[in-house]
Backbone as CSV, one residue per row, in Angstrom:
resi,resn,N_x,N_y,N_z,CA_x,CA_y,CA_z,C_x,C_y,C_z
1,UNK,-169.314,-116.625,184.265,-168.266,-116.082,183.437,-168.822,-114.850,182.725
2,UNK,-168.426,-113.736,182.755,-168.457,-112.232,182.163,-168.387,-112.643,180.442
3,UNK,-169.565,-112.056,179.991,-169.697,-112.171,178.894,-168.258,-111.550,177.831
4,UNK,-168.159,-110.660,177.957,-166.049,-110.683,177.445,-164.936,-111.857,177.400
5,UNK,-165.322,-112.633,178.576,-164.085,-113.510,178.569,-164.981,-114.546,177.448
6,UNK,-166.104,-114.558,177.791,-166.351,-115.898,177.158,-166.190,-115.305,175.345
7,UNK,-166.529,-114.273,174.969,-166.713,-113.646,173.718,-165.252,-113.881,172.878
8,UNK,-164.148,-113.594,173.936,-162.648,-113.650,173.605,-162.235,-115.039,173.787
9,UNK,-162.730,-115.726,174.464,-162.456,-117.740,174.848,-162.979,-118.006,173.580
10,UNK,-164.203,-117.526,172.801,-164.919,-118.227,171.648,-163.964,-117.841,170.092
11,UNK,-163.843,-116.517,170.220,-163.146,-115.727,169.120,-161.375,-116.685,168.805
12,UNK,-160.640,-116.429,170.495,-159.375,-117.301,170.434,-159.352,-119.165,169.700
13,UNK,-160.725,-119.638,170.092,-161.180,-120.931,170.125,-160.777,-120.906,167.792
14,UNK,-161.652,-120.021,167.859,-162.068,-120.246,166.484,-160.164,-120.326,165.416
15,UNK,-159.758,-118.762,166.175,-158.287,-118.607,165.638,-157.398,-119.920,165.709
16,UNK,-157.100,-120.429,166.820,-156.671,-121.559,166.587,-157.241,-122.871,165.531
17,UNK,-158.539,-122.708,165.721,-159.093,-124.174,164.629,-158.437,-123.217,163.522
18,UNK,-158.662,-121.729,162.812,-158.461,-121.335,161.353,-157.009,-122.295,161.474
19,UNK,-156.142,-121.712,162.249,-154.973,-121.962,161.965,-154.253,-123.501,161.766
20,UNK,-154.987,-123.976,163.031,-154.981,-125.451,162.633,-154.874,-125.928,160.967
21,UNK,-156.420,-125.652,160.266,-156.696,-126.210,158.863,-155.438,-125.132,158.383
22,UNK,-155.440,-124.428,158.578,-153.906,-123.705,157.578,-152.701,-124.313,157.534
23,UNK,-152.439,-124.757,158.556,-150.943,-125.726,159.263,-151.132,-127.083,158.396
24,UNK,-152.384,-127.679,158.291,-152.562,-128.663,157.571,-152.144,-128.515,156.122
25,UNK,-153.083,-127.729,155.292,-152.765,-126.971,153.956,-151.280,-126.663,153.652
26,UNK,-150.441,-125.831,154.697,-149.326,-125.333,154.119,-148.275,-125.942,155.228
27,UNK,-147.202,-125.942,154.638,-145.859,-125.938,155.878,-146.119,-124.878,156.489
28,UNK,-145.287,-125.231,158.176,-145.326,-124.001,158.320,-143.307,-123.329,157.957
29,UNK,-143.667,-122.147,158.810,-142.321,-121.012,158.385,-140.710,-122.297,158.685
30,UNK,-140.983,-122.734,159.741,-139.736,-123.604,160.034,-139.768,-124.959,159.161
31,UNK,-140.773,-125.519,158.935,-140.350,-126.348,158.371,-140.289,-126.424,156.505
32,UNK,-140.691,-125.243,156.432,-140.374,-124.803,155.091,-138.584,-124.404,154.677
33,UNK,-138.477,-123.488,155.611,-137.184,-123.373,155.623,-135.881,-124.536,155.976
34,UNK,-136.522,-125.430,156.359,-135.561,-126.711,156.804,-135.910,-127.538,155.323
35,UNK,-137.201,-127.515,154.970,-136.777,-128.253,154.022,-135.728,-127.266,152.224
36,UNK,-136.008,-126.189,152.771,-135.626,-125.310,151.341,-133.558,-125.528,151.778
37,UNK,-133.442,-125.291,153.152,-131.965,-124.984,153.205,-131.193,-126.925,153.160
38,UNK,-131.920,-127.818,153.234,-131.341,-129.420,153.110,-131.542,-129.469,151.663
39,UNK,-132.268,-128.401,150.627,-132.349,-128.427,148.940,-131.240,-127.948,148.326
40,UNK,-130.923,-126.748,149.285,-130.276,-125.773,148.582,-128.785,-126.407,149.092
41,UNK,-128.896,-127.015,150.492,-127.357,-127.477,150.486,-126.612,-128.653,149.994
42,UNK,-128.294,-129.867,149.634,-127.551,-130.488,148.818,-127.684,-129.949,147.312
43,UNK,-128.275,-128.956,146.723,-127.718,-128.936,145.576,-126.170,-128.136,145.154
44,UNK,-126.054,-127.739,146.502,-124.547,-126.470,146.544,-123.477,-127.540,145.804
45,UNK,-122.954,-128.267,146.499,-121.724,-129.270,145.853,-121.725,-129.519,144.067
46,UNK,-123.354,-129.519,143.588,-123.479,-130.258,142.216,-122.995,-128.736,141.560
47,UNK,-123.574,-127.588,142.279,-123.438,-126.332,141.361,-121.973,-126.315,141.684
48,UNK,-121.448,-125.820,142.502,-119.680,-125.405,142.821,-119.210,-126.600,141.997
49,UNK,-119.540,-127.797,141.636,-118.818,-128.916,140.730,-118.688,-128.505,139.491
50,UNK,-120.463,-128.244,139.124,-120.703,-127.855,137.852,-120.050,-126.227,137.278
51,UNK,-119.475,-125.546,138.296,-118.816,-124.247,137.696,-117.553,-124.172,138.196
52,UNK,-116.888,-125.226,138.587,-115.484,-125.877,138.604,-115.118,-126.307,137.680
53,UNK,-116.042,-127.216,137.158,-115.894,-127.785,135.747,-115.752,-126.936,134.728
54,UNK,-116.177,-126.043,134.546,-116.772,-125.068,133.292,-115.655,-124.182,133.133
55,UNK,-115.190,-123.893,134.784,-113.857,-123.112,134.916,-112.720,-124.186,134.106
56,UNK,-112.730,-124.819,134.493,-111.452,-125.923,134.178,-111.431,-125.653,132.881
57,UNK,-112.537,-125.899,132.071,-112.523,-126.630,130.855,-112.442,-124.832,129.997
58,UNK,-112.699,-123.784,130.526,-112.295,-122.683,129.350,-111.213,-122.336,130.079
59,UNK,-110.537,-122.746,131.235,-108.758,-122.479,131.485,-108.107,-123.635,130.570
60,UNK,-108.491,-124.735,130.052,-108.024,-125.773,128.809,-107.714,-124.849,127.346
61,UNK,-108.652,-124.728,127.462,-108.820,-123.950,125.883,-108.085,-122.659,126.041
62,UNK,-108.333,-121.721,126.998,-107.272,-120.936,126.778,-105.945,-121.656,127.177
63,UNK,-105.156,-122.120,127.526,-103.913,-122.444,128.056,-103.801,-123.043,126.364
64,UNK,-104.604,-123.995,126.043,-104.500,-124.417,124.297,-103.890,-123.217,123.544
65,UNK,-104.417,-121.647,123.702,-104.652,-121.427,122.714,-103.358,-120.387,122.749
66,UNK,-102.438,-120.834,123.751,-101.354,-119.864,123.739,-100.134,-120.242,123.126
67,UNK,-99.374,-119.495,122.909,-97.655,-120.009,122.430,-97.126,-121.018,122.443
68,UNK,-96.652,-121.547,122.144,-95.647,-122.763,122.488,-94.927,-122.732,123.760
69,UNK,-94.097,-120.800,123.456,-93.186,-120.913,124.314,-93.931,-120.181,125.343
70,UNK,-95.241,-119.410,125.528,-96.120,-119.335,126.599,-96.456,-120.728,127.915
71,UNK,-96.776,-121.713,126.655,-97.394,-122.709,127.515,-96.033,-123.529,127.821
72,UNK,-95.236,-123.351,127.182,-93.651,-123.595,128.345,-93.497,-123.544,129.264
73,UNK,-93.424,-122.381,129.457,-93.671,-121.384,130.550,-94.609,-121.603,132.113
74,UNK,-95.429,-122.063,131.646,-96.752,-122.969,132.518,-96.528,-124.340,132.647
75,UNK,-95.832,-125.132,131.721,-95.685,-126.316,132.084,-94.446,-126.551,133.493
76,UNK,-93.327,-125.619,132.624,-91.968,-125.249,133.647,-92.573,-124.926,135.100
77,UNK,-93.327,-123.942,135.244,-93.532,-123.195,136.691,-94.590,-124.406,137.302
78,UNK,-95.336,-124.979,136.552,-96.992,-125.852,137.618,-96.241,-127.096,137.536
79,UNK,-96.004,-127.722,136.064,-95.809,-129.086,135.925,-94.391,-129.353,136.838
80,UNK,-93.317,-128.778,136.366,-92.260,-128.830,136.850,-91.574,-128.344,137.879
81,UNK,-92.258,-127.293,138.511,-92.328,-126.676,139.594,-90.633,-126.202,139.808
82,UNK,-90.721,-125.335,138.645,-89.403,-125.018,139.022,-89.818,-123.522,139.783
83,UNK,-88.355,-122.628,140.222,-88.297,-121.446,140.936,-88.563,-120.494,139.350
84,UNK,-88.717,-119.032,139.572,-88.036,-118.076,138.871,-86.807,-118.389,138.104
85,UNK,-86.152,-118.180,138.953,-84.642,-118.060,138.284,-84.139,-119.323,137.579
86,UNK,-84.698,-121.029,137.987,-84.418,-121.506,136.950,-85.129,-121.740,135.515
87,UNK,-86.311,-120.842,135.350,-87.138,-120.641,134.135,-86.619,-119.619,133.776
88,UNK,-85.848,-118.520,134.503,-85.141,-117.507,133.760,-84.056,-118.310,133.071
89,UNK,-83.357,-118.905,133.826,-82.041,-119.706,132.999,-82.551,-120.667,131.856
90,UNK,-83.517,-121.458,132.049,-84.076,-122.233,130.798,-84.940,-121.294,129.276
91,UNK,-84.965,-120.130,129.741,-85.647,-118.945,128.922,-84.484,-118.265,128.233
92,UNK,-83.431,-118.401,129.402,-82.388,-117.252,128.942,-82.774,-115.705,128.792
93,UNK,-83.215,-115.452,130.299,-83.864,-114.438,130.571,-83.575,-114.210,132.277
94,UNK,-83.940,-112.700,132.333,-83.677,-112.539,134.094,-84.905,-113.972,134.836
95,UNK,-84.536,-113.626,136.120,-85.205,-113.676,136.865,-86.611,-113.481,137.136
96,UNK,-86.084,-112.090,136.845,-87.681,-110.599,136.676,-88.486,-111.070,135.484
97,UNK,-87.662,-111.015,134.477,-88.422,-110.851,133.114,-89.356,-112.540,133.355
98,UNK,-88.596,-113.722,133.846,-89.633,-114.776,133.537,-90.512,-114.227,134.744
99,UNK,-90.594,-113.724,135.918,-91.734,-113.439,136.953,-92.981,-112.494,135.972
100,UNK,-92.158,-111.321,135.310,-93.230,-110.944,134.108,-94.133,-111.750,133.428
101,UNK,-93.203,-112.379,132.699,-94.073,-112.952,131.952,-94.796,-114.361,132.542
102,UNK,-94.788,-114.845,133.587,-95.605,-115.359,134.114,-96.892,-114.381,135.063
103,UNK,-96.679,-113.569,135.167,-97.236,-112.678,135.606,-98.666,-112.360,134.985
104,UNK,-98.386,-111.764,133.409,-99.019,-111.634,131.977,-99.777,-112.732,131.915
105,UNK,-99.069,-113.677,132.153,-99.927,-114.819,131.547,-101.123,-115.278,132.656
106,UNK,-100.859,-115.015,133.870,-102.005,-115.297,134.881,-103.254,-114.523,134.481
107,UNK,-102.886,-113.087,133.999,-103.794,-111.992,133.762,-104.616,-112.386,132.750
108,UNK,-103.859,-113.177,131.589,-104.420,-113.134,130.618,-105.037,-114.748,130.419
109,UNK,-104.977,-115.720,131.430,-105.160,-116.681,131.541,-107.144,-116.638,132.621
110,UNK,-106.449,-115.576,133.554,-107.732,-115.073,134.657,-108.486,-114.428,133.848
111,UNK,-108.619,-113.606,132.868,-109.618,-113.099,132.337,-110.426,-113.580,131.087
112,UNK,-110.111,-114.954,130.774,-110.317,-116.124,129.996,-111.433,-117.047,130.765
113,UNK,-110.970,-116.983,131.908,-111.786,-117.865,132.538,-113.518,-117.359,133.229
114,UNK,-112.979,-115.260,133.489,-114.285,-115.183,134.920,-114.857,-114.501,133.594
């Protein structure tokens, strides 16, 4: 055997043992990443819960902190699921004007919350 091959058979020999004791020491690239993305996906559900929640609870307080006849207004259209036009007739108002002011109130309800 030509002293080269054997020089490069000894050199390759060694690279693999380094790497070996390294593989031991550390994860490697794949199984690092398998274990980081089964962390990160089970912690996804607790976070999207935990800032569902947080959403909910300052859309409470603002929806609290509006009118009487604001939060009418919200009870009529979500709770009661009426149309437009019969929250215009229970308002004694157009059509338009209750789509307004439900309108307003999303805006001012959405920027309460983000």
């Amino acid at each position: 055997m030509p002293k080269e091959v054997a020089e490069f058979l000894e050199e390759d020999r060694k690279r693999t043992q380094a790497q070996a004791r390294q593989d031991k020491k550390h994860l490697s690239r794949s199984e690092l990443e398998t274990v980081l993305s089964s962390h990160v996906s089970a912690r996804r559900p607790l976070e999207r819960s935990g800032l569902w929640n947080l959403c909910l609870e300052n859309l409470r307080k603002a929806v609290a902190e509006l009118s009487a006849q604001e939060q009418e207004l919200i009870t009529l259209r979500y709770d009661g699921e009426l149309s437009m036009e019969e929250i215009g007739r229970a308002f004694v108002i157009s059509k338009m004007a209750a789509s307004k002011r439900l309108k307003k109130l999303h805006e001012k309800l959405r920027s309460s919350v983000t």
